[in-house]
PDB file of N, CA, C and O in Angstrom:
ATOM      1  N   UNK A   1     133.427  90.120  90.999  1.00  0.00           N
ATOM      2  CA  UNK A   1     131.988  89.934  91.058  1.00  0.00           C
ATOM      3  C   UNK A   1     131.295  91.026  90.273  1.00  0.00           C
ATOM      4  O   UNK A   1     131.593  92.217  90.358  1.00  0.00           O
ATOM      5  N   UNK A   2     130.347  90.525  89.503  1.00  0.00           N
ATOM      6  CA  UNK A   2     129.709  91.210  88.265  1.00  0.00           C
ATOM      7  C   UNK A   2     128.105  91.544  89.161  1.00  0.00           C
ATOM      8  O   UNK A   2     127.248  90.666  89.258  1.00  0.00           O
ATOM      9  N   UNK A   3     127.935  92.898  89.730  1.00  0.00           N
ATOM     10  CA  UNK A   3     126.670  93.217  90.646  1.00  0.00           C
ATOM     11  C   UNK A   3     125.889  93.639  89.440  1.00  0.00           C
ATOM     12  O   UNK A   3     126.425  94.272  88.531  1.00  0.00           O
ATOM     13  N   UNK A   4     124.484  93.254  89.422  1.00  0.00           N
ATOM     14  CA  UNK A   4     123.693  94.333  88.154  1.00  0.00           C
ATOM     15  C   UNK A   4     122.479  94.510  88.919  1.00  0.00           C
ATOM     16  O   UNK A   4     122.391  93.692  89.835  1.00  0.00           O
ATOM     17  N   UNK A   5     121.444  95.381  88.825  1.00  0.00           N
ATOM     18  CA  UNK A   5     120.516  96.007  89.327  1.00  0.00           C
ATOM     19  C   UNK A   5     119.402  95.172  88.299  1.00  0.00           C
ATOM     20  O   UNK A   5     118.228  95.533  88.382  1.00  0.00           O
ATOM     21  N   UNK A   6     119.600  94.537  87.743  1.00  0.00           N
ATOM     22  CA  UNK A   6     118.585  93.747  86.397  1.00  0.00           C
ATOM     23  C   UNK A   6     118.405  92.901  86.929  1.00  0.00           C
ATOM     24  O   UNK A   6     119.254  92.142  87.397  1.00  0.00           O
ATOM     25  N   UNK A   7     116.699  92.769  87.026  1.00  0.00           N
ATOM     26  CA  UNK A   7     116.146  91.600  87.464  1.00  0.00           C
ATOM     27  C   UNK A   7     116.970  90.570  86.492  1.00  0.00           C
ATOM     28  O   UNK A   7     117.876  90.840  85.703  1.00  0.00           O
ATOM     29  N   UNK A   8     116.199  88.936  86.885  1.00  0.00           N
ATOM     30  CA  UNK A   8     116.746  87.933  86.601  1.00  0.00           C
ATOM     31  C   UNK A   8     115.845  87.680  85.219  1.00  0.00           C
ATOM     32  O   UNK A   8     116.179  87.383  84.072  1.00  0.00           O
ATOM     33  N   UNK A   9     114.519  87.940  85.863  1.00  0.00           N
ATOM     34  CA  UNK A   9     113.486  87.225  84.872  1.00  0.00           C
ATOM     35  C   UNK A   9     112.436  88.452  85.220  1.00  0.00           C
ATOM     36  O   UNK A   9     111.744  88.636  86.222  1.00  0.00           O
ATOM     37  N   UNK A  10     112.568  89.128  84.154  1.00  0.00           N
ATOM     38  CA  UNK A  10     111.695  90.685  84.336  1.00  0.00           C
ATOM     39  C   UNK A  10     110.106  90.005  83.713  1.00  0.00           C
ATOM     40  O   UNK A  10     109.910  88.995  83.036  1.00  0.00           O
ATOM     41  N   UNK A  11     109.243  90.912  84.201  1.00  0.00           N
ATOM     42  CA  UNK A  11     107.771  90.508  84.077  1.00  0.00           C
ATOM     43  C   UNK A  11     107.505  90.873  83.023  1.00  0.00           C
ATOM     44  O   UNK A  11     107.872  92.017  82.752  1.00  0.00           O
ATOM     45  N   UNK A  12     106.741  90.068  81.934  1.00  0.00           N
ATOM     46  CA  UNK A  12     106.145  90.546  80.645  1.00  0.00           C
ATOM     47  C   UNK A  12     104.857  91.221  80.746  1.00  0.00           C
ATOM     48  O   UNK A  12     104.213  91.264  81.794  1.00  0.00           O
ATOM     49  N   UNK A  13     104.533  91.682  79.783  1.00  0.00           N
ATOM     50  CA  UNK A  13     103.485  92.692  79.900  1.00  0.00           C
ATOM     51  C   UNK A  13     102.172  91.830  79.692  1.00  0.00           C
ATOM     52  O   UNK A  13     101.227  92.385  80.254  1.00  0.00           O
ATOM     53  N   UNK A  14     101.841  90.743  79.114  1.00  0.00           N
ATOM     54  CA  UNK A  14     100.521  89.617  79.200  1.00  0.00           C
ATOM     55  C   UNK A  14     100.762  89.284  80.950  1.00  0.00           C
ATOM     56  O   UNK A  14      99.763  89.377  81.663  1.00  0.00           O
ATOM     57  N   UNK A  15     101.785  88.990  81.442  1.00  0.00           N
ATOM     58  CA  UNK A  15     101.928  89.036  83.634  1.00  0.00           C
ATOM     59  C   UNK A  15     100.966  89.927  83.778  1.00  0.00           C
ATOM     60  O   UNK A  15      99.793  89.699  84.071  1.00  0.00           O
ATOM     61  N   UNK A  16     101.581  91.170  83.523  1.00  0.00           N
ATOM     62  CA  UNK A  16     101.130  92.269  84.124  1.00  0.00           C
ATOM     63  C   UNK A  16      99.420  92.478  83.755  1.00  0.00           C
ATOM     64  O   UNK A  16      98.629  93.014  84.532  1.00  0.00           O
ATOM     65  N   UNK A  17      99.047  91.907  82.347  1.00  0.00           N
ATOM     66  CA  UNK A  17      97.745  92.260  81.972  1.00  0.00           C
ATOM     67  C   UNK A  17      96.859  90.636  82.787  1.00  0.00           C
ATOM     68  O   UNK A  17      95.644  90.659  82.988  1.00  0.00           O
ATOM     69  N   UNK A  18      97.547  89.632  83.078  1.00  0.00           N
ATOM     70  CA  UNK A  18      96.632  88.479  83.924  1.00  0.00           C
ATOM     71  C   UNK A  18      96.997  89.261  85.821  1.00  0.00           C
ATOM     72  O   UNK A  18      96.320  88.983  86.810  1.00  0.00           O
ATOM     73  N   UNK A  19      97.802  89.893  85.809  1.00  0.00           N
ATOM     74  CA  UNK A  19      98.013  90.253  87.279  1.00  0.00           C
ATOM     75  C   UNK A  19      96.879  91.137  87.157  1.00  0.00           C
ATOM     76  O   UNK A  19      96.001  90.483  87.719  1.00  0.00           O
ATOM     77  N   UNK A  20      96.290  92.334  86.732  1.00  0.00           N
ATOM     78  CA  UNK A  20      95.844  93.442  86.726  1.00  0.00           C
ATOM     79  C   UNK A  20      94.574  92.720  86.590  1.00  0.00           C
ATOM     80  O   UNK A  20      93.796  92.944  87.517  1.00  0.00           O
ATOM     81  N   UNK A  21      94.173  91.952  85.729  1.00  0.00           N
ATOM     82  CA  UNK A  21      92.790  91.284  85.867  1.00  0.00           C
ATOM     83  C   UNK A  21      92.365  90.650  86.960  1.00  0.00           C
ATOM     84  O   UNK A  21      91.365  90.853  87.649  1.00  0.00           O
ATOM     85  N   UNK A  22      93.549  89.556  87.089  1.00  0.00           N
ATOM     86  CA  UNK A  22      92.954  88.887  88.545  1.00  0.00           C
ATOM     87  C   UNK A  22      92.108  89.974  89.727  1.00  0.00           C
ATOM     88  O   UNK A  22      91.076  89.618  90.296  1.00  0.00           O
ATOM     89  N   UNK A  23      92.697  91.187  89.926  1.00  0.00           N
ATOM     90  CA  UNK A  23      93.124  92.240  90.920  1.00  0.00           C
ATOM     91  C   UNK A  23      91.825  92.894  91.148  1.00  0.00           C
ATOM     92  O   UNK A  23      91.163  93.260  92.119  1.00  0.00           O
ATOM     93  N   UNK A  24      91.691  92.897  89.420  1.00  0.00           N
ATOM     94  CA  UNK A  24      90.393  93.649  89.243  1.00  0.00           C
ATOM     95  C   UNK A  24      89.125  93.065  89.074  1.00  0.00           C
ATOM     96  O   UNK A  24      88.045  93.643  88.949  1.00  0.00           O
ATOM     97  N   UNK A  25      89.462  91.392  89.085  1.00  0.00           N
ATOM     98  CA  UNK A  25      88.306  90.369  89.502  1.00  0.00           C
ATOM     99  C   UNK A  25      88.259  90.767  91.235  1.00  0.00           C
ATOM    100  O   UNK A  25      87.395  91.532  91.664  1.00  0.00           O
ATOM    101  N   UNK A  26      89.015  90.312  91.887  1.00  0.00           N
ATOM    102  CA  UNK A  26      89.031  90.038  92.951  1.00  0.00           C
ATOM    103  C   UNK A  26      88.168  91.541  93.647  1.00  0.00           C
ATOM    104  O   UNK A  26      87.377  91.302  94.560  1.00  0.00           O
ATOM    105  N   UNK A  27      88.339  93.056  93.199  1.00  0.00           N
ATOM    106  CA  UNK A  27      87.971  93.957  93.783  1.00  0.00           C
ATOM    107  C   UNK A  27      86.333  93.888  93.335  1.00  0.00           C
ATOM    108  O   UNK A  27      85.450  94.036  94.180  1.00  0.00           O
ATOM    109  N   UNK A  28      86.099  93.696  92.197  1.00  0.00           N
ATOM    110  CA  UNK A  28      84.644  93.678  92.093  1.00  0.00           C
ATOM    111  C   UNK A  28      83.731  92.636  92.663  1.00  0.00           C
ATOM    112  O   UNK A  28      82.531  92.760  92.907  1.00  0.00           O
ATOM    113  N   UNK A  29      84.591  91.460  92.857  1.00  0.00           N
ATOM    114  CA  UNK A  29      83.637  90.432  93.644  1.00  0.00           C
ATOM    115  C   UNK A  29      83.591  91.230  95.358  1.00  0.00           C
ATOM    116  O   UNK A  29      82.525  91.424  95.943  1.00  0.00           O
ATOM    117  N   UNK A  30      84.225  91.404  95.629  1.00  0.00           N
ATOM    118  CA  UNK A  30      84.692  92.399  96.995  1.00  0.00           C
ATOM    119  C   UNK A  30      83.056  93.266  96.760  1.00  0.00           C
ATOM    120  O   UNK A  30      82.072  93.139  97.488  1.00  0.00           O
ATOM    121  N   UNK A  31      83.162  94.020  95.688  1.00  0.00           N
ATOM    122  CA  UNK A  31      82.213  95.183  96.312  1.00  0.00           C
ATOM    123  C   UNK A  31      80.797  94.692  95.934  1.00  0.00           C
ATOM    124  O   UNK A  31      79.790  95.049  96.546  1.00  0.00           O
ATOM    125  N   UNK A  32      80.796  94.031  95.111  1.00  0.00           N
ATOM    126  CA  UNK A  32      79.264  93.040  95.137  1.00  0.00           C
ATOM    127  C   UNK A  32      79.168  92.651  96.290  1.00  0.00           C
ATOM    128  O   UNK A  32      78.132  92.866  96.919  1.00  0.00           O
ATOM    129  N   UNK A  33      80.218  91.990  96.841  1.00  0.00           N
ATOM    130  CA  UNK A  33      79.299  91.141  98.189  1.00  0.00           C
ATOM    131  C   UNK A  33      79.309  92.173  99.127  1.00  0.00           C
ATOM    132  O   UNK A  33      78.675  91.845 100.130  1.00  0.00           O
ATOM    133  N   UNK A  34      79.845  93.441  99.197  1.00  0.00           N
ATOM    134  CA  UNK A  34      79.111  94.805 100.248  1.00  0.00           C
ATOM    135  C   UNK A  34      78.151  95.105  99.827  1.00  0.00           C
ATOM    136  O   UNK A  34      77.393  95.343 100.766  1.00  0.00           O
ATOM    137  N   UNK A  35      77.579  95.282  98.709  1.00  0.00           N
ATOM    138  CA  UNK A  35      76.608  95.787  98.590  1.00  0.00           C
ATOM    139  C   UNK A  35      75.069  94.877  98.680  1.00  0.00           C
ATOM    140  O   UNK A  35      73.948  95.372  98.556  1.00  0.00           O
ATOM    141  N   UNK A  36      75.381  93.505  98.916  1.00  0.00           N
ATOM    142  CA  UNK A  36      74.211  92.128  99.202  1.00  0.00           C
ATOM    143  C   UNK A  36      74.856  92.037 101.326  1.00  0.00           C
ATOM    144  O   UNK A  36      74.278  91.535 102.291  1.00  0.00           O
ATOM    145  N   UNK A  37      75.700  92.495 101.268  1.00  0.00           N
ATOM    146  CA  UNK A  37      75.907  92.276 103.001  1.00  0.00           C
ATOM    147  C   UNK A  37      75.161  93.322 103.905  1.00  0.00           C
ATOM    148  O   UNK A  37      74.652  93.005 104.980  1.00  0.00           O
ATOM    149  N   UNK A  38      75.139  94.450 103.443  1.00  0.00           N
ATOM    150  CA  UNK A  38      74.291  95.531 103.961  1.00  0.00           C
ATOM    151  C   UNK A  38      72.932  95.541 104.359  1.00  0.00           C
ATOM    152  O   UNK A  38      72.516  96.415 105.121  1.00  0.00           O
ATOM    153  N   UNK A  39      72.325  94.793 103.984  1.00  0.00           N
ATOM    154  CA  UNK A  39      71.384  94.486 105.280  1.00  0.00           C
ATOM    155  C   UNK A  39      71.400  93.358 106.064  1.00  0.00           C
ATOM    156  O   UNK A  39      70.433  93.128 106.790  1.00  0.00           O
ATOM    157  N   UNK A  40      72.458  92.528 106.032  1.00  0.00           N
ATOM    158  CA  UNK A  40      72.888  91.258 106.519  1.00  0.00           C
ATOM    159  C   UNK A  40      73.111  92.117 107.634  1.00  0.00           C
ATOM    160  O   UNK A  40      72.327  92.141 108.583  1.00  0.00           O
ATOM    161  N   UNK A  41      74.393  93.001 107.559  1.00  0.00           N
ATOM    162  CA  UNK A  41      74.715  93.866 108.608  1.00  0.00           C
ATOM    163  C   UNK A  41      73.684  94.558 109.493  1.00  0.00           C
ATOM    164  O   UNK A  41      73.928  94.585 110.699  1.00  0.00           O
ATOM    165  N   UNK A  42      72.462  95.171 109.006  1.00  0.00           N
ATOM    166  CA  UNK A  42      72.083  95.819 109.159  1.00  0.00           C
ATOM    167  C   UNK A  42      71.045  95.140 110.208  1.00  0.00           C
ATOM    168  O   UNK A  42      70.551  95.963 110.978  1.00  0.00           O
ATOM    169  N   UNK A  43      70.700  94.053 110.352  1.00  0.00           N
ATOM    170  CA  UNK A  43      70.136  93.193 110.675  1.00  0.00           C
ATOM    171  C   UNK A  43      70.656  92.453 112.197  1.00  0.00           C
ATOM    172  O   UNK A  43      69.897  92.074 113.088  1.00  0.00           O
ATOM    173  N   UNK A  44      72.111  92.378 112.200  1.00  0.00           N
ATOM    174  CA  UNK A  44      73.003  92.104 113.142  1.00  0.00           C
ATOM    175  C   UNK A  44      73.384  93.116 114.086  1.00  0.00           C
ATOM    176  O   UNK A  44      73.824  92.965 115.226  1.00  0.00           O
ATOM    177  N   UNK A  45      73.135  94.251 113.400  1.00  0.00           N
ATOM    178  CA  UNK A  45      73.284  95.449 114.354  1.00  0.00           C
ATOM    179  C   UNK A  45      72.212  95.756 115.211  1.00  0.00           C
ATOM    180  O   UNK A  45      72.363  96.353 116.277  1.00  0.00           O
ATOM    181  N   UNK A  46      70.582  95.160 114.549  1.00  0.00           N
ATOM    182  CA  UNK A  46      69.783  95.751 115.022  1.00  0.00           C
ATOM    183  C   UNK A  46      69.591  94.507 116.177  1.00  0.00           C
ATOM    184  O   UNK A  46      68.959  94.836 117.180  1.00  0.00           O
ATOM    185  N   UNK A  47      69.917  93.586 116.132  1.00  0.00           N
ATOM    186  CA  UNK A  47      70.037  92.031 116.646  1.00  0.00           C
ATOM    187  C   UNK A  47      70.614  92.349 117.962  1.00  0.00           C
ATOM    188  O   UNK A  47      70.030  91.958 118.972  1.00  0.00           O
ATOM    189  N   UNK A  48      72.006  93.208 118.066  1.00  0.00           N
ATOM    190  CA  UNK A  48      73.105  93.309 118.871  1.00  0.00           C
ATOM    191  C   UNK A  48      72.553  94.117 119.737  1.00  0.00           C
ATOM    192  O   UNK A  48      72.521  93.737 120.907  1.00  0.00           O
ATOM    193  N   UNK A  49      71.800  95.844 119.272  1.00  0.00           N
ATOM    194  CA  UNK A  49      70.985  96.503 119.497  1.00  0.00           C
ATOM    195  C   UNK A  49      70.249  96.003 120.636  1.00  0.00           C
ATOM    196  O   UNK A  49      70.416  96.545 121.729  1.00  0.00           O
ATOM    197  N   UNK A  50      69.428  95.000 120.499  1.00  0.00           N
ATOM    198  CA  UNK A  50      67.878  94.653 121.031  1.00  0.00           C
ATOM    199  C   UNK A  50      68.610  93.825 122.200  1.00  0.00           C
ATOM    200  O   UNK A  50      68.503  94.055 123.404  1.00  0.00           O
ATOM    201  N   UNK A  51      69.310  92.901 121.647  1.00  0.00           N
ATOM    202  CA  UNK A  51      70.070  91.866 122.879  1.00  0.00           C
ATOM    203  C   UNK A  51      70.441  92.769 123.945  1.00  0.00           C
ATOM    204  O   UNK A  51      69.962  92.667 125.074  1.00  0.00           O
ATOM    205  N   UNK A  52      71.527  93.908 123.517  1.00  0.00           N
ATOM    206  CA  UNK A  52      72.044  94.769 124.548  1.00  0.00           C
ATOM    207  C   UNK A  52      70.657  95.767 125.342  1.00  0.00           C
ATOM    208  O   UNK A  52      70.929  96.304 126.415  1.00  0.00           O
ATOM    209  N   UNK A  53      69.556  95.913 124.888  1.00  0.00           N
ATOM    210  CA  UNK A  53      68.699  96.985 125.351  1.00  0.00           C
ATOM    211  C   UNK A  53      67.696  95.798 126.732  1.00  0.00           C
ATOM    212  O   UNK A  53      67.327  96.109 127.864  1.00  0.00           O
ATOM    213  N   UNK A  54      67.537  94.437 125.971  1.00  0.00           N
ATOM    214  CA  UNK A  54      67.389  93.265 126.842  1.00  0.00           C
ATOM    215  C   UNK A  54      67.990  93.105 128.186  1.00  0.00           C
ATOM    216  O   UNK A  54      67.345  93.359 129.204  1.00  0.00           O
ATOM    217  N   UNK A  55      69.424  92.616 128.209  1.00  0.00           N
ATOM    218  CA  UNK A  55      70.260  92.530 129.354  1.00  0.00           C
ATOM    219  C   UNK A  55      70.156  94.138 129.855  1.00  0.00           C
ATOM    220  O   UNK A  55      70.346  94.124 131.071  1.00  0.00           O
ATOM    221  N   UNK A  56      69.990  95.140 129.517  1.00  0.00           N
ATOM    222  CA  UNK A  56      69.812  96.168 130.353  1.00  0.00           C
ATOM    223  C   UNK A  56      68.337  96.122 131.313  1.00  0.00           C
ATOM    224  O   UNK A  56      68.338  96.702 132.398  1.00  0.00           O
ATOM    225  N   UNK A  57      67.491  95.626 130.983  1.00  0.00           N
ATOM    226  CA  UNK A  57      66.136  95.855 131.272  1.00  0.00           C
ATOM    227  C   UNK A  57      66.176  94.766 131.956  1.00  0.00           C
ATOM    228  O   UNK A  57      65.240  94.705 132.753  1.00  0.00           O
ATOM    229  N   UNK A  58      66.942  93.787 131.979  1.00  0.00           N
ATOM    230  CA  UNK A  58      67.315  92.622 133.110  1.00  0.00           C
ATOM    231  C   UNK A  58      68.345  93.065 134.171  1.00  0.00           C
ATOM    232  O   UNK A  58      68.462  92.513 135.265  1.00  0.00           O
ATOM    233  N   UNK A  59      68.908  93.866 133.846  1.00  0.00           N
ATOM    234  CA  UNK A  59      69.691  94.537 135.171  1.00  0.00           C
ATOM    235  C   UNK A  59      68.966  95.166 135.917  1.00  0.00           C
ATOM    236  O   UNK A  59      68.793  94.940 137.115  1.00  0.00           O
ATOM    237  N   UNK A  60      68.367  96.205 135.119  1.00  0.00           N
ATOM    238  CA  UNK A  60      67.564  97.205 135.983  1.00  0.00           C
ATOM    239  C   UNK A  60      66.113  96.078 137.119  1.00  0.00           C
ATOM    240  O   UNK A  60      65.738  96.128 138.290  1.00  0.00           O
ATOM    241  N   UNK A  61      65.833  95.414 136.190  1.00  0.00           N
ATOM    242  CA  UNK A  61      64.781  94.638 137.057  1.00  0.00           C
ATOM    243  C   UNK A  61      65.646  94.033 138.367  1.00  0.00           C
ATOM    244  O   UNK A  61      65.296  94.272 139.523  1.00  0.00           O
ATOM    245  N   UNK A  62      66.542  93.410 138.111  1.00  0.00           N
ATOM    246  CA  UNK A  62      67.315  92.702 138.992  1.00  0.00           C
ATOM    247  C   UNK A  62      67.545  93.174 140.421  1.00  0.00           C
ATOM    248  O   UNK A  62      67.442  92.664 141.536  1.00  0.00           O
ATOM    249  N   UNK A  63      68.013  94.745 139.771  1.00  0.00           N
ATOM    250  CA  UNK A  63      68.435  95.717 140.809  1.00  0.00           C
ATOM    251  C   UNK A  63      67.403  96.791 141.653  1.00  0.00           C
ATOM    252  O   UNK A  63      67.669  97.605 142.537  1.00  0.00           O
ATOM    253  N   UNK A  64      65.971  96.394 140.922  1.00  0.00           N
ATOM    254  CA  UNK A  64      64.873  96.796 141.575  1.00  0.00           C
ATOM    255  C   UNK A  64      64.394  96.051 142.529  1.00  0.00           C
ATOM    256  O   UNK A  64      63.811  96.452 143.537  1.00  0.00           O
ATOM    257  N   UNK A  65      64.646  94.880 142.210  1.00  0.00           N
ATOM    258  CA  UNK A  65      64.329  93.563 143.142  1.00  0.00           C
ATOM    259  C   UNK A  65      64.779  93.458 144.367  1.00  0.00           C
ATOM    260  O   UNK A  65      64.118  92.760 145.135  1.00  0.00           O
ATOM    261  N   UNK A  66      65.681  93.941 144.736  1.00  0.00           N
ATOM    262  CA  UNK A  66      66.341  94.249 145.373  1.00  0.00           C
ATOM    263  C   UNK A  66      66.183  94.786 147.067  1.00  0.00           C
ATOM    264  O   UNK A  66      67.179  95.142 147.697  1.00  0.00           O
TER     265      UNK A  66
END
C-alpha cells in the first residue's frame, strides 16, 4: 500500500480567490445589517425596559391591595 500525504484534488488558487470573496461578501453584508439593526435593537430594549418597569408597578399595586 502506497500512503501519500497529497491531497487528491488540491485547491487552485481562482478556489481560493472565489472562496475569499464569497467570505468577504458575506462579512460585509453582516456588518451593514449591524449597523441599520442598532436602533432596531435599541428600540426593543427600550420596549423590554418599559414592559418590565410595567409588570413591576402591577406587582407593587397588587401587593398594596392587599
Amino acid at each position: 500500500m502506497d500512503e501519500s500525504n497529497a491531497r487528491e484534488h488540491p485547491v487552485h488558487p481562482t478556489q481560493w480567490g472565489r472562496i475569499r470573496s464569497a467570505i468577504t461578501h458575506h462579512l460585509q453584508k453582516v456588518i451593514r445589517g449591524q449597523g441599520r439593526n442598532v436602533s432596531g435593537e435599541f428600540l426593543k430594549g427600550a420596549a423590554y425596559k418599559l414592559g418590565s418597569g410595567a409588570v413591576t408597578l402591577i406587582i407593587i399595586w397588587w401587593e398594596t391591595r392587599r
